[in-house]
C-alpha positions as CSV (number, residue, x, y, z in Angstrom):
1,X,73.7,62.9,-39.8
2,X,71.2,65.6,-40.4
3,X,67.5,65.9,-39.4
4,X,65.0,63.6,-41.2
5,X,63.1,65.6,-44.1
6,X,59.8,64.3,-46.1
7,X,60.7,63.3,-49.6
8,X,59.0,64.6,-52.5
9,X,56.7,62.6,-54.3
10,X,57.2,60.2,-57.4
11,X,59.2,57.3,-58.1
12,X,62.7,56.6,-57.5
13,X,65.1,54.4,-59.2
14,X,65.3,50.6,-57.6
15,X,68.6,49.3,-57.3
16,X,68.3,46.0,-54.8
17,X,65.5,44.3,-53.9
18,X,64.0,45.5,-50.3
19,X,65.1,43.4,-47.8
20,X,61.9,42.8,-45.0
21,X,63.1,44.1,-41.8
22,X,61.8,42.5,-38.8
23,X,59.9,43.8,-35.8
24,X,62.3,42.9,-33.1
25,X,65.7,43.7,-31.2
26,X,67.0,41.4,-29.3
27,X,69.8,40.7,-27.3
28,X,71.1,36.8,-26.0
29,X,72.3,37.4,-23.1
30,X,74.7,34.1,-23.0
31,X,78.6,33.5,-23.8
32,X,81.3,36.2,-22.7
33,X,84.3,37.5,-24.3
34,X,86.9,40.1,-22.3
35,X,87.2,43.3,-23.1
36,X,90.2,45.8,-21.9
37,X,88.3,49.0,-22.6
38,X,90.2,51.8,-23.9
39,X,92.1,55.3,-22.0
40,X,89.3,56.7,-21.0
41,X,86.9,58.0,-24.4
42,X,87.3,62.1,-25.3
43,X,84.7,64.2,-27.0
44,X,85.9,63.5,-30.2
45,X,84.3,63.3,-34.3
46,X,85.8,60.7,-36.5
47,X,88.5,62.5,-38.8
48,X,86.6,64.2,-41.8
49,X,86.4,62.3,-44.9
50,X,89.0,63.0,-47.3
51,X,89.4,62.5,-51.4
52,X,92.3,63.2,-54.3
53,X,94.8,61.5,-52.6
54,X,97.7,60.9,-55.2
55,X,98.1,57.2,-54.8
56,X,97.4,55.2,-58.2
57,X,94.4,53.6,-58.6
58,X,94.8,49.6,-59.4
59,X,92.2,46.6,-58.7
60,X,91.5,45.1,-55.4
61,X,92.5,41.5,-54.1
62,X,91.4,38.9,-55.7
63,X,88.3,37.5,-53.5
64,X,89.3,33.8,-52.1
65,X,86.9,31.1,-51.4
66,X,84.9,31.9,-48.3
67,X,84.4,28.8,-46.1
68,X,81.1,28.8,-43.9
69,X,82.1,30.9,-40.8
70,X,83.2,28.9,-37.8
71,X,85.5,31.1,-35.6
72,X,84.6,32.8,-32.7
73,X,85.6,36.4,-33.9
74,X,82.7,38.5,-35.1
75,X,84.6,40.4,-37.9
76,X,84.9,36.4,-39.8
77,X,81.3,36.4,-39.3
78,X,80.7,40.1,-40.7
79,X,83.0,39.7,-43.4
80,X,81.0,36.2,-44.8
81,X,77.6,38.8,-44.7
82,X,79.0,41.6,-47.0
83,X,77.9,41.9,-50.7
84,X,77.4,45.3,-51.6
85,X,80.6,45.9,-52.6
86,X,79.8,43.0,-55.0
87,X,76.9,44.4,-56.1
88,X,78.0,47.6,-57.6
89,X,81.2,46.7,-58.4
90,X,84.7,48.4,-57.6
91,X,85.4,51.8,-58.9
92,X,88.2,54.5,-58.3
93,X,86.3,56.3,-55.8
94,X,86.4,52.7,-53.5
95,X,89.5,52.3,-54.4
96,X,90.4,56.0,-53.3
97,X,89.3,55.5,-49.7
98,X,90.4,51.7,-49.5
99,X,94.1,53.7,-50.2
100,X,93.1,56.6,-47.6
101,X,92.2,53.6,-45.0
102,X,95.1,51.5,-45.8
103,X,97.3,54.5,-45.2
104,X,95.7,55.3,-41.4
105,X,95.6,51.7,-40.3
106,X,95.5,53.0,-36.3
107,X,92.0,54.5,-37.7
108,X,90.7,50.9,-38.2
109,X,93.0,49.5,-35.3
110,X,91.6,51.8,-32.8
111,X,87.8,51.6,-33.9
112,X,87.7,48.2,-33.9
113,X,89.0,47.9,-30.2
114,X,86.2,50.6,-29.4
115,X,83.6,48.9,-31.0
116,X,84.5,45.6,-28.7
117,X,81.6,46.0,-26.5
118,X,78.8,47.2,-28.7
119,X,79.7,45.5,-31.9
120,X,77.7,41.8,-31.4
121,X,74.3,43.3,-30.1
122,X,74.8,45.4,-33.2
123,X,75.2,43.0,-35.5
124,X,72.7,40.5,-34.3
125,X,70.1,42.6,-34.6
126,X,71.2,43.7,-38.2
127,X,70.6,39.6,-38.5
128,X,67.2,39.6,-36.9
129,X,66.3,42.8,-39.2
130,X,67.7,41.3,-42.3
131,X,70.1,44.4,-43.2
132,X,72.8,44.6,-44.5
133,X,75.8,43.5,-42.2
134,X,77.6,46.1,-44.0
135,X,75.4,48.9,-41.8
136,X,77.8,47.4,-38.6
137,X,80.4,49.8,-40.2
138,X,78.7,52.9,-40.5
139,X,79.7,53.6,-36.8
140,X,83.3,53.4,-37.7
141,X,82.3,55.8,-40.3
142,X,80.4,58.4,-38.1
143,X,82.3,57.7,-34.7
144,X,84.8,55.3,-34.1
145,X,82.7,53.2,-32.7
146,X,83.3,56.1,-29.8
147,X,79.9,56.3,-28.0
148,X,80.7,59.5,-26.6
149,X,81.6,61.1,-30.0
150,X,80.0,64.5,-30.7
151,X,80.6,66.6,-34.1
152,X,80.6,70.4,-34.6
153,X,77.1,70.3,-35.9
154,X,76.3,69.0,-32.3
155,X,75.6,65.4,-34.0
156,X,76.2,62.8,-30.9
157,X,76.6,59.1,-30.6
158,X,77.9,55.5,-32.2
159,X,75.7,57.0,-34.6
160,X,75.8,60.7,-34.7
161,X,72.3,61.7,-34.3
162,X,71.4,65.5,-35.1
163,X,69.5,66.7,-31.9
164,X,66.1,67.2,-34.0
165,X,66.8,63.7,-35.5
166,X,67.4,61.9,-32.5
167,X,63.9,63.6,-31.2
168,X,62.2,62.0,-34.6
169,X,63.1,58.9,-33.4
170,X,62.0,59.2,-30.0
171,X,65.9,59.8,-28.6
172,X,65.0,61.5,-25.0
173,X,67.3,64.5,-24.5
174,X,67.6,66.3,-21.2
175,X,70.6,67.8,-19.0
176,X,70.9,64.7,-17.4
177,X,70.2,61.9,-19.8
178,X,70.8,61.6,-24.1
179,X,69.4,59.2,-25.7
180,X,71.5,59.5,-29.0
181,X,74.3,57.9,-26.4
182,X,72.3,55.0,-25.4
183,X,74.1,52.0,-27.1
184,X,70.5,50.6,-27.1
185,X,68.3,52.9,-28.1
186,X,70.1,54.9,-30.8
187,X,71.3,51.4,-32.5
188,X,67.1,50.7,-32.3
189,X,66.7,54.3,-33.6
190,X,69.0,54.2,-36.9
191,X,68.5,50.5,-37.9
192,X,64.4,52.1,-37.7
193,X,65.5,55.3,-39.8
194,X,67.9,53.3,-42.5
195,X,65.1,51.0,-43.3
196,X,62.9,53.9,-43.6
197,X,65.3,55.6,-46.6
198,X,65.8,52.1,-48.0
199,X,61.9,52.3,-48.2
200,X,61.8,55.9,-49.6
201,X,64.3,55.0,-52.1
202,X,62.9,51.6,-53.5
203,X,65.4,49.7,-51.9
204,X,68.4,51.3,-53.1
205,X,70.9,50.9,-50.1
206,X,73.4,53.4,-51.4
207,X,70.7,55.9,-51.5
208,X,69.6,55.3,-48.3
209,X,73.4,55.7,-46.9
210,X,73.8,58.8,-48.7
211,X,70.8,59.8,-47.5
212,X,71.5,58.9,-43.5
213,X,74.5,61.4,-44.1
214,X,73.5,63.9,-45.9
215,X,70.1,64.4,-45.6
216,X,67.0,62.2,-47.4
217,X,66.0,65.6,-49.1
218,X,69.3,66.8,-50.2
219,X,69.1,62.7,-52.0
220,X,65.8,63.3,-53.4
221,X,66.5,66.5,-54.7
222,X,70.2,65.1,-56.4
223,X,67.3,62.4,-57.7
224,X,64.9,64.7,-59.0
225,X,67.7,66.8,-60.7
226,X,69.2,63.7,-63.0
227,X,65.8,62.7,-63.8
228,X,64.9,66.2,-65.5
229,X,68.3,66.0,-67.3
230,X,67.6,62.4,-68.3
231,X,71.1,61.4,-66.8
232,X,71.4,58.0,-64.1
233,X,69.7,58.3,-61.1
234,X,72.0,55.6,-58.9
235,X,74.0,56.9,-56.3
236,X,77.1,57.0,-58.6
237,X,76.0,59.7,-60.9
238,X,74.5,62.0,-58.4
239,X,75.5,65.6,-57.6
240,X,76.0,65.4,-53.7
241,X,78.0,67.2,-51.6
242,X,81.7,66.2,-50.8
243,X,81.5,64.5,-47.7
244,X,78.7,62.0,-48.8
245,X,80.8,61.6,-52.0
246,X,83.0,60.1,-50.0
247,X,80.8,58.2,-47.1
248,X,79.0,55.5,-48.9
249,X,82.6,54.6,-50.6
250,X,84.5,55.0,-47.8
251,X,82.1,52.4,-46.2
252,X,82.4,50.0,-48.9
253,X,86.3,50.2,-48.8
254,X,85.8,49.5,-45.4
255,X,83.7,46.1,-46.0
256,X,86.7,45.2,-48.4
257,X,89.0,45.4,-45.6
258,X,87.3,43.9,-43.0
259,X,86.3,40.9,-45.4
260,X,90.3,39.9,-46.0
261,X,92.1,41.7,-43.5
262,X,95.1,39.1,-43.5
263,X,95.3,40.4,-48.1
264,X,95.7,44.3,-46.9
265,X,97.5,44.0,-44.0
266,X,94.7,45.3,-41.9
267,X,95.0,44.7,-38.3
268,X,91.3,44.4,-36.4
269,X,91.3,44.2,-33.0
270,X,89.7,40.9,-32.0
271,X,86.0,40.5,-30.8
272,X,84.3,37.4,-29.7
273,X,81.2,36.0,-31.6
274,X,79.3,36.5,-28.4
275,X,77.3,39.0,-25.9
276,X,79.2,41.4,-23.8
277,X,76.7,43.1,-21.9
278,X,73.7,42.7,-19.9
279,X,71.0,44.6,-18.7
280,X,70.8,44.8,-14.4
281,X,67.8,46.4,-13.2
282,X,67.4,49.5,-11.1
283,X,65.1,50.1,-8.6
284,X,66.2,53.7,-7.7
285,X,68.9,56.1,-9.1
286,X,72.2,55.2,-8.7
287,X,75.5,57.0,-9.2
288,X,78.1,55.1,-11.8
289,X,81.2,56.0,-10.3
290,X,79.7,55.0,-6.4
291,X,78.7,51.8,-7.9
292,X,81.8,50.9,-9.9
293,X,83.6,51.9,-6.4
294,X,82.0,49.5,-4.8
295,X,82.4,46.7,-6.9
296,X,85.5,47.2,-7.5
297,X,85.3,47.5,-11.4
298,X,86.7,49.9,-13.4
299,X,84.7,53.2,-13.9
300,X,85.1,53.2,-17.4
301,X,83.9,50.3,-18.2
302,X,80.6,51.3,-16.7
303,X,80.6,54.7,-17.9
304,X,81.5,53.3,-21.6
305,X,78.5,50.9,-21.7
306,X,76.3,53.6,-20.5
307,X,77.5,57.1,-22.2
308,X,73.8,58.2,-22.2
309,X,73.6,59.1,-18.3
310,X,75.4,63.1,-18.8
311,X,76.6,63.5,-15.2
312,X,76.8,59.3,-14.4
313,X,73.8,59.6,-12.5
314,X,70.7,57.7,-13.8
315,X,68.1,60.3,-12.7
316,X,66.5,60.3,-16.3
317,X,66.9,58.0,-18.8
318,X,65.9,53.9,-18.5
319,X,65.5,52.2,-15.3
320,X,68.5,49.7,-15.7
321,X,72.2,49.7,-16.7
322,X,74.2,48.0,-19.2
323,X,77.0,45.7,-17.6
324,X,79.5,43.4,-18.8
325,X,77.9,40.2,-18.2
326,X,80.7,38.7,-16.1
327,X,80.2,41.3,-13.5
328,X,76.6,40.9,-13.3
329,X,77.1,39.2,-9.8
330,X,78.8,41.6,-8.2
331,X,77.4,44.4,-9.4
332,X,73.8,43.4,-8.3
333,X,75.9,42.7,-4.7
334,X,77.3,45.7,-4.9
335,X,73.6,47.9,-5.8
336,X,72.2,45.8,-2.4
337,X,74.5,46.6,-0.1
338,X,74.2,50.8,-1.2
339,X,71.0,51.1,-0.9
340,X,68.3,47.8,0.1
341,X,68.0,47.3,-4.2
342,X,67.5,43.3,-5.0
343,X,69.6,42.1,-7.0
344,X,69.6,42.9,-10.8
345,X,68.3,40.2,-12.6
346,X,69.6,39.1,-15.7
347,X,67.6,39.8,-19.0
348,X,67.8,37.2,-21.7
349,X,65.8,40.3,-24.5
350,X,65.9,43.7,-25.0
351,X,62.7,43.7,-27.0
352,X,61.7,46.8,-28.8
353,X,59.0,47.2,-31.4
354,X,58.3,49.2,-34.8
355,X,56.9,52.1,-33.6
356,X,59.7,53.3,-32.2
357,X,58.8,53.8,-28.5
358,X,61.2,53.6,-25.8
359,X,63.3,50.3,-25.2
360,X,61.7,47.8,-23.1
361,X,63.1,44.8,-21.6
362,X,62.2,41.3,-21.6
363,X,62.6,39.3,-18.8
């Protein structure tokens, strides 16, 4: 994702209706699910996007009766959300990456077991915001739902923040603590930036995807260049480079799959309708692999919830970790006995507000 830009002025083409976002995260800190979390993450980027492949083009599944979602996996509940797919309708360039994603199904397999931790805090606050469900998907997309993935242009994150970006969004970056890695913070920081370009662009939401990938000036300008040539101004019919060509399709094929996985044969790794983590206070630094030691808990489930802390020391960065919520006991036992701390307490919010300052907590 590139740096922010300002957009020229005048209007843009409206496309959906805007959406009102709200003014608060939060995070319910109730429920559990179990998580085996995965050989331990690698620097990685999410394989490039990819078009021409020489599969025929034919029409998607027939869309069944949805029921009202009662399960206790989050993908039914995601899946009941999406619509817009609907909206703009099914063309060969979905149809092109549904084939491309339907051909790599350990892609899907393997970021959907990644983004077992993250993936309800994610999506309830898409809820509280009134977005788009569909925006739970853009970290498969950019990352694999791999919080430690970093890209050659030095973007970093579930949601491959640019550097200068990240700092636009208040995303703290030192040699000991990155913000663009903090589950909490950069999830706060993009939902904050896509409802800016869904602003920017009258409330076009493919616009404003394009936009998160390839740049909101390199979108304006594809804009500004259809309007002088009186040609269509939707996202469709714009000159943009080859990777966002690809993105907001890809994206939508993605929402297809999710939506009926049991009609493509798509295999999702199952994640419970419920929180993972919590939030235990710190009264001092701490070092992540001492603690996880000395709870006995495995290191990478500690690191993976907190990717943010560089050198698993929390010397910068937030005052407080991310745990899985059933080891919230022993964890705040375990931060006692090394070094006098009281125990964490458990925080029922992570509350955050508009203006984009830095996550605080709710007790």
């Amino acid at each position: 994702m590139p740096p922010a830009s300002n957009l020229p002025s005048g209007p843009l083409p409206c496309a959906h209706p805007l959406r009102l976002a709200s003014l608060t995260l939060a995070l319910l800190c109730a429920g559990c699910q179990s998580f085996d979390y995965p050989e331990q993450a690698r620097t990685e980027r999410t394989p490039r996007l990819v078009a021409g492949l020489s599969r025929s083009i034919d029409t998607v599944a027939p869309r069944p009766v949805l029921k009202a979602y009662e399960g206790g996996d989050i993908w039914g509940r995601l899946g009941q959300g999406f619509s817009l797919a609907d909206d703009c309708g099914v063309n060969a360039r979905i149809v092109r990456q549904r084939d491309w994603l339907l051909a790599n199904p350990a892609f899907i397999r393997n970021a959907s077991q990644r983004a077992s931790p993250y993936l309800h805090f994610i999506v309830e606050n898409l809820d509280q915001r009134a977005l788009p469900t569909e925006l739970a998907l853009l970290p498969i997309i950019e990352s694999a739902y791999n919080p430690k993935a970093s890209s050659i242009r030095d973007a970093a994150g579930l949601w491959q923040f640019m550097a200068a970006t990240g700092r636009d969004f208040n995303l703290r970056q030192t040699a000991w603590y990155d913000g663009r890695r903090d589950v909490v913070a950069s999830s706060k920081a993009a939902m904050d930036y896509l409802t800016r370009l869904h602003e920017q662009f009258n409330g076009d939401w493919l616009l404003a995807m394009a936009a998160y990938n390839a740049g909101e000036g390199t979108v304006a300008r594809a804009v500004e260049a259809n309007q002088r040539r009186g040609l269509p101004t939707d996202y469709w019919h714009l000159s943009l480079p080859r990777e966002t060509q690809d993105y907001v399709p890809r994206l939508l094929a993605l929402s297809l799959l999710v939506r009926e996985p049991e009609a493509y044969g798509v295999t999702l790794s199952p994640v419970a309708n419920a929180p993972y983590f919590t939030v235990l206070e710190l009264t001092r630094p701490i070092d992540l692999s001492q603690l996880a030691a000395t709870a006995g808990i495995d290191e990478a489930v500690l690191v993976g919830l907190n990717p943010a802390f560089l050198r698993k020391k929390t010397v910068d960065g937030p005052s407080h970790l991310l745990v899985p919520r059933d080891q919230l006991r022993r964890l705040s036992a375990s931060l006692a006995r090394l070094g006098g701390d009281t125990p964490g307490v458990q925080v029922e919010s992570l509350a955050v507000t508009a203006s984009v300052p830095s996550v605080g907590l709710t007790p």
